[in-house]
C-alpha positions as CSV (number, residue, x, y, z in Angstrom):
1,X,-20.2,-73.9,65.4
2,X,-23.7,-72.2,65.6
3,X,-25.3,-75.6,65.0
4,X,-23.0,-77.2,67.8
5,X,-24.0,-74.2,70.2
6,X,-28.0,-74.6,69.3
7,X,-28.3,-78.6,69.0
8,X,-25.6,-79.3,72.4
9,X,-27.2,-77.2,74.3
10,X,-24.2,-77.8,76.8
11,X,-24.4,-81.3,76.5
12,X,-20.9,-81.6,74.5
13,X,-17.8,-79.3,74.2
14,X,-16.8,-78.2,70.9
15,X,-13.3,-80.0,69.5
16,X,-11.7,-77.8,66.8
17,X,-8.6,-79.6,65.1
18,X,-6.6,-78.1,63.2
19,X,-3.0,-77.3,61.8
20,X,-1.0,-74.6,63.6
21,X,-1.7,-70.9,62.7
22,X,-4.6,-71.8,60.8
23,X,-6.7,-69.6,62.8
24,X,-8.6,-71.9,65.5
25,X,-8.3,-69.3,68.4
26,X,-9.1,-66.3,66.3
27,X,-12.2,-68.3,65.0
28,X,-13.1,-69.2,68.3
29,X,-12.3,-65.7,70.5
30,X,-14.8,-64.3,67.8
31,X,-17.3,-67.1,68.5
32,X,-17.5,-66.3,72.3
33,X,-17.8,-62.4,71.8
34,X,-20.5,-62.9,69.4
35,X,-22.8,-65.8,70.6
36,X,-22.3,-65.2,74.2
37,X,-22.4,-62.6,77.3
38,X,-19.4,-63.4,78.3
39,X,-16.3,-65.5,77.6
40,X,-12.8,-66.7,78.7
41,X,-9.9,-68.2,76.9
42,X,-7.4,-69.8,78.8
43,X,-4.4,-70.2,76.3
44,X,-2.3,-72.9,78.1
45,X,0.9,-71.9,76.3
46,X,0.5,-69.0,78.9
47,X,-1.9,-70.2,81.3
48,X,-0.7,-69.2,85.1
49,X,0.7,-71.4,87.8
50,X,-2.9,-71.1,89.9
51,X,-5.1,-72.1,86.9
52,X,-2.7,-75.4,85.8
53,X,-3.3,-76.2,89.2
54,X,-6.8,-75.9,89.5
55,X,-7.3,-78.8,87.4
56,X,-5.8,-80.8,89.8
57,X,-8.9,-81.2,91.9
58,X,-12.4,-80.8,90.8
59,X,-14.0,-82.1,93.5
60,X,-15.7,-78.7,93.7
61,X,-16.2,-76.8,90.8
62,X,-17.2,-73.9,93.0
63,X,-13.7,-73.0,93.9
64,X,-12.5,-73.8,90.0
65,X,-14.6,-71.0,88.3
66,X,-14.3,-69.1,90.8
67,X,-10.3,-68.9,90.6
68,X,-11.3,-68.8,86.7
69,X,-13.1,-65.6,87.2
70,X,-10.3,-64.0,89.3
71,X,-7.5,-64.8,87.1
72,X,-9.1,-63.8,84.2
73,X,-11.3,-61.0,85.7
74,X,-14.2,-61.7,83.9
75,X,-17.9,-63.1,85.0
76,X,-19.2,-66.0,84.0
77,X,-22.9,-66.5,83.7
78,X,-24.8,-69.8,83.7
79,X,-25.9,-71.1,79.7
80,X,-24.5,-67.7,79.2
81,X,-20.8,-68.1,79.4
82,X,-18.7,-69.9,77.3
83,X,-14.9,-71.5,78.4
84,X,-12.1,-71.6,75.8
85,X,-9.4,-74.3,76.0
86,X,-6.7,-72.8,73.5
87,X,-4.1,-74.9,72.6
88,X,-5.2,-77.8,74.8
89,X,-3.0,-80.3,73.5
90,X,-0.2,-78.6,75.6
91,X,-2.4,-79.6,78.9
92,X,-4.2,-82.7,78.6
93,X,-5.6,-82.6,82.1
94,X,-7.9,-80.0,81.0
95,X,-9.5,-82.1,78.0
96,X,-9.9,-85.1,80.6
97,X,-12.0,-82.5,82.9
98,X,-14.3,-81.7,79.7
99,X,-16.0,-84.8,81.5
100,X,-16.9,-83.6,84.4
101,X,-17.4,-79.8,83.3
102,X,-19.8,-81.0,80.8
103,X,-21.9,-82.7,83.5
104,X,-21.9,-79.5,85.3
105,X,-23.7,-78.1,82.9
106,X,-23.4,-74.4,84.0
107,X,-21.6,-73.1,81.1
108,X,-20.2,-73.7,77.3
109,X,-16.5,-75.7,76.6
110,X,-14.7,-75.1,73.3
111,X,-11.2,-76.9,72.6
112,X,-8.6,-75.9,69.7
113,X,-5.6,-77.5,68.9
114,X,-3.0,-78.5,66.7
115,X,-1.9,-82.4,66.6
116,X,-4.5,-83.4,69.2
117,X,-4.7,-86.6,68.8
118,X,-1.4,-87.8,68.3
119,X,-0.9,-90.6,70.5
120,X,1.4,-89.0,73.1
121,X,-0.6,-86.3,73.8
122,X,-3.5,-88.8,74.7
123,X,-1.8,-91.7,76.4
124,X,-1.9,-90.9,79.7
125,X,-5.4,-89.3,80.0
126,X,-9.2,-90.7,79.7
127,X,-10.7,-89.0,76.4
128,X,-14.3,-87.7,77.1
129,X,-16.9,-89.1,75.5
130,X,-18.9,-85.7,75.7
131,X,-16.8,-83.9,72.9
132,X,-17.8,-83.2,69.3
133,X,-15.1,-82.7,66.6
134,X,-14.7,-80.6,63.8
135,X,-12.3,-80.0,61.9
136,X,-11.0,-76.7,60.1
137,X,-9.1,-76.2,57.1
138,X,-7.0,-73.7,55.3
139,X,-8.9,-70.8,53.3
140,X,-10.7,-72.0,50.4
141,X,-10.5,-70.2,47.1
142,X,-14.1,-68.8,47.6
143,X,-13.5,-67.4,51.0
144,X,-10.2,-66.0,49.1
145,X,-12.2,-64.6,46.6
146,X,-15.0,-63.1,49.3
147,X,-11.3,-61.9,51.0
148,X,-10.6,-60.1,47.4
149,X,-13.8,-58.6,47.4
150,X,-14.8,-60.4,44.3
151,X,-18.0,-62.1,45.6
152,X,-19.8,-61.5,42.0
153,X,-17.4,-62.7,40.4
154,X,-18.0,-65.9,42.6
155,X,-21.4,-65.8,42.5
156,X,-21.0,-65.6,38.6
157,X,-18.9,-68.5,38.4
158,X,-21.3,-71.0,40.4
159,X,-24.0,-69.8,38.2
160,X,-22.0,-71.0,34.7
161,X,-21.3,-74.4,36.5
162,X,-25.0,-74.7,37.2
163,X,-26.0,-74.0,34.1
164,X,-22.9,-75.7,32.1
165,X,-21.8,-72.6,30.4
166,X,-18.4,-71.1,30.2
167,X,-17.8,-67.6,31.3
168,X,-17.5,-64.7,29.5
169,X,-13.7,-65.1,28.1
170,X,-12.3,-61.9,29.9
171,X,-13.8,-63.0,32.8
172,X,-12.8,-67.0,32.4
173,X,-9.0,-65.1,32.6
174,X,-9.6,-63.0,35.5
175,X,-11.2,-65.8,37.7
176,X,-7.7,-68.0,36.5
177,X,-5.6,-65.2,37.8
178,X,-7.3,-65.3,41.1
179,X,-6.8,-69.1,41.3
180,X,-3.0,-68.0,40.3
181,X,-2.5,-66.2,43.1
182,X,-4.8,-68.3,45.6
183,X,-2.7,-71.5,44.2
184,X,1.4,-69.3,45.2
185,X,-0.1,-67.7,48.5
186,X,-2.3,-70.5,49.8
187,X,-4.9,-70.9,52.5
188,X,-3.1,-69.5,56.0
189,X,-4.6,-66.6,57.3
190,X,-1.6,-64.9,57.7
191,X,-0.5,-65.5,54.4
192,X,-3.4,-63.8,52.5
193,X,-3.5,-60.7,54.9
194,X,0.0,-60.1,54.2
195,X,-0.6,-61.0,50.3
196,X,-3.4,-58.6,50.3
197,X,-2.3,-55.6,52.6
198,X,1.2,-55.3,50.6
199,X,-0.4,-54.8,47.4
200,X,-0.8,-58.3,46.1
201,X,2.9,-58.9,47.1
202,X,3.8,-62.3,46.8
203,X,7.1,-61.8,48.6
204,X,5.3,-60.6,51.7
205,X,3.1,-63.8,52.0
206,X,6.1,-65.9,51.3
207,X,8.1,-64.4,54.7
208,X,4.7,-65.3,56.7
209,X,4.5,-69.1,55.2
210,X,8.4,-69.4,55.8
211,X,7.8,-68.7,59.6
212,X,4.4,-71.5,59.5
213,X,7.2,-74.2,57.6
214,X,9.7,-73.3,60.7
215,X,6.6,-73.9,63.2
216,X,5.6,-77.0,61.9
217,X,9.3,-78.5,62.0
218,X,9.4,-77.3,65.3
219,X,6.8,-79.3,66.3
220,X,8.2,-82.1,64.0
221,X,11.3,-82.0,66.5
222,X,9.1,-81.8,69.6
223,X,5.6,-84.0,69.1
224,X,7.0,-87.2,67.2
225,X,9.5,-88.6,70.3
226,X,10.1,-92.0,68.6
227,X,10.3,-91.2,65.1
228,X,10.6,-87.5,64.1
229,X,13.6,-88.2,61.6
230,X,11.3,-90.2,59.8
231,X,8.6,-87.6,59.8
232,X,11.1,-84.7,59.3
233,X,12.4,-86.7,56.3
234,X,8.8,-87.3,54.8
235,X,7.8,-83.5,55.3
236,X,11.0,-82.5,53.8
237,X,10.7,-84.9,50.5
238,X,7.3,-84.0,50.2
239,X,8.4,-81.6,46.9
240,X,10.5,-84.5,45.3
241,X,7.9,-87.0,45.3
242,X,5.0,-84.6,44.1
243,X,8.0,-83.5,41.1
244,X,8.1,-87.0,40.3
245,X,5.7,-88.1,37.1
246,X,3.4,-90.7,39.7
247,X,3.8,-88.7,42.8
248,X,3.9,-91.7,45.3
249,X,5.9,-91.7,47.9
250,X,9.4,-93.7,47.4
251,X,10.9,-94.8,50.4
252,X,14.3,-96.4,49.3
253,X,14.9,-92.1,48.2
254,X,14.6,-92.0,52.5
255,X,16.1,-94.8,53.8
256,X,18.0,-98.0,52.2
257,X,15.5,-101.5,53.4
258,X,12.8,-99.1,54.4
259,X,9.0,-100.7,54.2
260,X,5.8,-99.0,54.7
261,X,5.1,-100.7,57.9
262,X,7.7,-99.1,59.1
263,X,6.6,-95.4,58.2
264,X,2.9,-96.1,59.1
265,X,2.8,-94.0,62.1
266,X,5.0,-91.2,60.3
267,X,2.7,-91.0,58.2
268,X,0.1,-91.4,60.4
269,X,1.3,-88.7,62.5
270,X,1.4,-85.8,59.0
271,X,-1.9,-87.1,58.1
272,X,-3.2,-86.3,62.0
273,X,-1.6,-83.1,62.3
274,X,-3.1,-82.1,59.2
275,X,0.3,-81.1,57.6
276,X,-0.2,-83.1,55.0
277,X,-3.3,-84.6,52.7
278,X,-2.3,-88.1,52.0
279,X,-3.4,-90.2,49.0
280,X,-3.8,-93.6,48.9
281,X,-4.4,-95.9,45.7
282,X,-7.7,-97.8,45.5
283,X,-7.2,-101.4,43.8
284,X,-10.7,-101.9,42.6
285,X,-12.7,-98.7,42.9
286,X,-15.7,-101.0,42.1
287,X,-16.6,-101.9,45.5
288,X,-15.8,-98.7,47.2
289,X,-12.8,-96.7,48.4
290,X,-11.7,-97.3,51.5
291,X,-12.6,-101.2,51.5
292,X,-9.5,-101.6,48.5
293,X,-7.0,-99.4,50.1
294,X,-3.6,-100.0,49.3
295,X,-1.4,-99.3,52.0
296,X,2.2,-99.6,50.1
297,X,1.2,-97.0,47.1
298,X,0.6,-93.4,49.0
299,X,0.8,-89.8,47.6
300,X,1.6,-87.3,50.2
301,X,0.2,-83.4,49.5
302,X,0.8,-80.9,51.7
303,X,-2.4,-79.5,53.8
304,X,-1.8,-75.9,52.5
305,X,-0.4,-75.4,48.3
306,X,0.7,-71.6,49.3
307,X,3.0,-73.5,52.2
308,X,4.3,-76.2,49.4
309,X,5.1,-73.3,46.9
310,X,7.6,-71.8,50.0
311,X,8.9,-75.4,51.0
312,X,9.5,-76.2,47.3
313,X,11.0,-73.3,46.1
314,X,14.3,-71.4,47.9
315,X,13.4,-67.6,49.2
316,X,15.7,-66.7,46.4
317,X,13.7,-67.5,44.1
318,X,10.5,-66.5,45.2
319,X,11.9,-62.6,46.0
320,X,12.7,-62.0,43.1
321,X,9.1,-62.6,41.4
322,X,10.8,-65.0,38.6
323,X,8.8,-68.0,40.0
324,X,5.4,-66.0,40.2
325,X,6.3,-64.7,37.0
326,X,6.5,-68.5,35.2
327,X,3.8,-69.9,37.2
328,X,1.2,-66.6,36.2
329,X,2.3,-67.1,32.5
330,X,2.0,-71.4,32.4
331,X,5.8,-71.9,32.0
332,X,6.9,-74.0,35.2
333,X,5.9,-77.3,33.3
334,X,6.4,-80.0,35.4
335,X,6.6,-78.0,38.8
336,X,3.3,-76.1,37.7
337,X,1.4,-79.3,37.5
338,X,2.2,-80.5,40.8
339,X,1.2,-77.2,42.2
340,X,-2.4,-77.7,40.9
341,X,-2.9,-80.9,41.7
342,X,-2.2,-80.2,45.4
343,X,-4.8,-77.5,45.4
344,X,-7.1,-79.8,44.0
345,X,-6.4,-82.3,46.9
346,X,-6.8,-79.7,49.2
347,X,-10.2,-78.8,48.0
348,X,-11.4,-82.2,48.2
349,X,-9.7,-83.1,51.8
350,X,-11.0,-79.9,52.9
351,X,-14.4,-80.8,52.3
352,X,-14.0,-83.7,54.5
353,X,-13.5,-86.1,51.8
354,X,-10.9,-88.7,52.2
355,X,-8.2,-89.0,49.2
356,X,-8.3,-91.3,47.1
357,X,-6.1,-92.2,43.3
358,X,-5.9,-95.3,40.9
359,X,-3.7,-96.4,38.4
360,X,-3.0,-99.7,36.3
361,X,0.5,-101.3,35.5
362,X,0.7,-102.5,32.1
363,X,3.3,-105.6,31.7
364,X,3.0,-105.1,27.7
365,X,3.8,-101.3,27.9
366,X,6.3,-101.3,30.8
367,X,4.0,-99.0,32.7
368,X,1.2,-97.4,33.9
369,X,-1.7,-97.2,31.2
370,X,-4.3,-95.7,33.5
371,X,-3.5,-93.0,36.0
372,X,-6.5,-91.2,37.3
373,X,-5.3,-88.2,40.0
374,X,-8.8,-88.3,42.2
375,X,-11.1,-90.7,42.5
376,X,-14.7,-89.1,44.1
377,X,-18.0,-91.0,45.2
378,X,-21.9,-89.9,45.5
379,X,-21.2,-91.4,49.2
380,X,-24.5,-94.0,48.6
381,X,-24.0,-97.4,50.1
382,X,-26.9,-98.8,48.1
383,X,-26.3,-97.2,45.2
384,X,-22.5,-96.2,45.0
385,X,-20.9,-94.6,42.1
386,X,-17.6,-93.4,40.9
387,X,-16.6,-90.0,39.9
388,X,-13.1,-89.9,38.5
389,X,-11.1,-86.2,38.4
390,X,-8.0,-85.6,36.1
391,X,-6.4,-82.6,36.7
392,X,-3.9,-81.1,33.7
393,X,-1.7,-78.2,34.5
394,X,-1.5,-77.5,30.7
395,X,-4.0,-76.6,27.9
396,X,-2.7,-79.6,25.8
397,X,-3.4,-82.9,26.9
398,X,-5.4,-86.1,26.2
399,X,-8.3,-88.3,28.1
400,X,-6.8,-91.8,27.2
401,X,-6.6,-92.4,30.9
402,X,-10.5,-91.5,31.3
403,X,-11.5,-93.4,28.5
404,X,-9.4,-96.8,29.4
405,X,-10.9,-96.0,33.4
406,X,-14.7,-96.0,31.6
407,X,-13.7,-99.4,29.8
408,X,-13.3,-100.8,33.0
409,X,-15.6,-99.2,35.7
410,X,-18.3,-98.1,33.1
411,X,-21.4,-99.4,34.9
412,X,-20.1,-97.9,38.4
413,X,-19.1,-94.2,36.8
414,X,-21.8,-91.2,37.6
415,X,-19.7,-88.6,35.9
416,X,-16.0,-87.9,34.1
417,X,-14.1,-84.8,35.3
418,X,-11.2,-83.0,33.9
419,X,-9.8,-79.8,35.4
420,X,-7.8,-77.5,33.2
421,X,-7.1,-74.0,32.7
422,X,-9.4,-73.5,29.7
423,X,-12.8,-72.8,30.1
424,X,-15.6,-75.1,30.7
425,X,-16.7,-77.6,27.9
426,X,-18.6,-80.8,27.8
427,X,-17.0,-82.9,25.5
428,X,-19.6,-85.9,25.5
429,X,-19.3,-87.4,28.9
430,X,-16.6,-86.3,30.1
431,X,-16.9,-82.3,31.8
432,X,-14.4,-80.1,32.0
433,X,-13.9,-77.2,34.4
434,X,-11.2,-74.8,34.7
435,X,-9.9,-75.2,38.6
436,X,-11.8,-72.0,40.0
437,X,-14.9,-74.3,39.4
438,X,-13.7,-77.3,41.5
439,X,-15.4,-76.3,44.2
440,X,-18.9,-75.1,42.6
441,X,-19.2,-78.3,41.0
442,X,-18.2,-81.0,44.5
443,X,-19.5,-78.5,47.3
């Protein structure tokens, strides 16, 4: 945001995207009473009568900030003000005026939004050109950690991965505690607040992530017009597949005949709303990523693993500690896995990284004789290279899958990851980290 303010200079308003409640308008009211005289935020879930109409003719801008300044009662000085869109995907004539309020050039514009670019919030309305995006995620497990005041902790474990050394065993089981409890309350702001101020009480975070799953298939209902019973079906099912031993989404479980042409702009529409993470199988990871893209074999992860703990598990069963009891002491099994292998996906999507898996079908075996989880790159188009991640829930496992993956793609591999709850090793080429290191080692 500080690089957007500095580099702009004016010349571009500031998109943030995000999911809902994730903490866009928090970030950005902050933003303006830090980095500027004075600011405004016109929320347009609540915006009045006078401003909505305002936008209606900006023929002189004169008159516009100046009914800006009496609704809102604040002053607004040139390069010295910054204007707040909140929630602009609820008034799209406001982003198409970023245009011509950008031009002006007397102040600042910053956007926030859930599900702003879903197609029918866009249709009808010129998108400026004079917008840069970014995009925010849920908390990551090192601003969790900074949140649970254990910043040496932190800074201890991204000095081990540096130096390829495990921590200290007492601490190795602390740090896997804290990834515990990061993994059952998640990302959301609201979550961790309530996680934290109520003693650590998972119960607490779980009422504030039940009210985010409500939100989300309220706007399920509302945003997706022409096919929200395929969305709301997808969202729903999103547990069952990720149960599942592959994880892909199965639509014949949805609807009898159903093809993926059909569900691209469900999916589309999770993906874009940044619900979900989705996971697409790569059919030769050779020649990059994106390039062998299989459309038809898709693994769907929810955005936020504290929010898929409270839509996979009933309230009954998370009030009464059982759950975080099993999951703290490595006894949900199959459940457990699933759990870390969406955390792991959120990592990686939220370090802007799309998501990527690959497996092989074996006629002689019946099945799959390859299944790698992640598949990462160095991102060089001259010299590309493949990083592939397993991730193992439990502390007994093999790396058949690795070692087939090397026979194939051995001249194209930079380096083998596994990430399991032991500490770290190097066990020839392969490396593997315990989850808390995930994101010292692809930062």
């Amino acid at each position: 945001m500080l690089e957007w303010k500095h580099t702009c200079n004016g010349s571009k308003a500031l998109l943030i995207e995000g999911a809902r409640r994730i903490g866009k308008s928090t970030i950005a009211e902050e933003f303006g009473k830090n980095e500027y005289k004075t600011f405004v935020m016109i929320d347009f879930n609540k915006a009045s009568k006078k401003i909505l109409e305002s936008f209606d003719d900006l023929t002189n801008l004169d008159i516009f900030f100046q009914t800006i300044v009496l609704e809102y009662n604040v002053q607004l000085y040139p390069r010295q003000s910054l204007i707040i869109f909140d929630e602009i995907q609820k008034f799209p004539k406001a982003r198409e005026a970023i245009k011509y309020l950008v031009a002006d050039g007397r102040y600042d514009y910053m956007e926030t939004g859930s599900l702003i670019s879903i197609r029918e919030n866009v249709e009808s309305i010129t998108l400026p050109s004079e917008e840069r995006k970014i995009k925010m995620y849920p908390v990551d497990f090192g601003e969790f950690m900074v949140y649970m005041n254990e910043e040496i902790l932190l800074h201890y474990i991204e000095t081990c991965f540096k130096q390829k050394k495990p921590l200290e065993q007492k601490m190795h089981d602390k740090a896997m505690h804290l990834f515990k409890e990061y993994m059952l309350v998640g990302g959301m702001p609201q979550a961790i607040v309530a996680f934290a101020k109520g003693g650590r009480n998972f119960a607490a975070a779980d009422i504030e992530k039940r009210d985010i799953l409500e939100l989300y298939r309220d706007d399920i209902k509302k945003a997706a017009k022409r096919y929200h019973s395929r969305v709301s079906a997808l969202f729903e099912n999103i547990p069952a597949y990720l149960s599942t031993h592959e994880k892909k989404i199965v639509l014949k479980e949805i609807e009898n005949g159903a093809t993926f042409d059909k569900y691209d702009e469900p999916l589309f529409w999770l993906e874009d709303s940044m619900i979900c993470n989705l996971c697409y199988k790569c059919n030769d990871p050779n020649v990059g990523f994106a390039l062998n893209k299989n459309d038809s074999a898709v693994k769907c992860y929810m955005g936020d693993t504290g929010l898929l703990v409270s839509l996979a598990f009933s309230e009954n069963e998370i009030s009464d500690q059982q759950l975080y009891k099993q999951i703290m002491n490595d006894r949900l099994s199959l459940n457990e896995g699933m759990i870390y292998k969406n955390a792991i996906a959120q990592m990686i999507a939220g370090r802007g990284r799309k998501l990527y898996f690959y497996t092989r079908y074996s006629e002689e075996k019946h099945r799959n004789d390859i299944e790698i989880d992640f598949l990462l790159s160095n991102e060089s188009k001259t010299n590309f290279r493949v990083v592939p991640v397993e991730v193992k829930s439990s502390k007994n496992y093999t790396a058949t899958s690795l070692a087939r993956f090397k026979e194939l793609f051995g001249k194209k591999i930079a380096a083998q990851y596994i990430i399991h709850p032991k500490n770290l090793s190097v066990d020839g080429e392969i490396i593997k980290i315990p989850p808390y290191m995930f994101e010292s080692a692809f930062s």
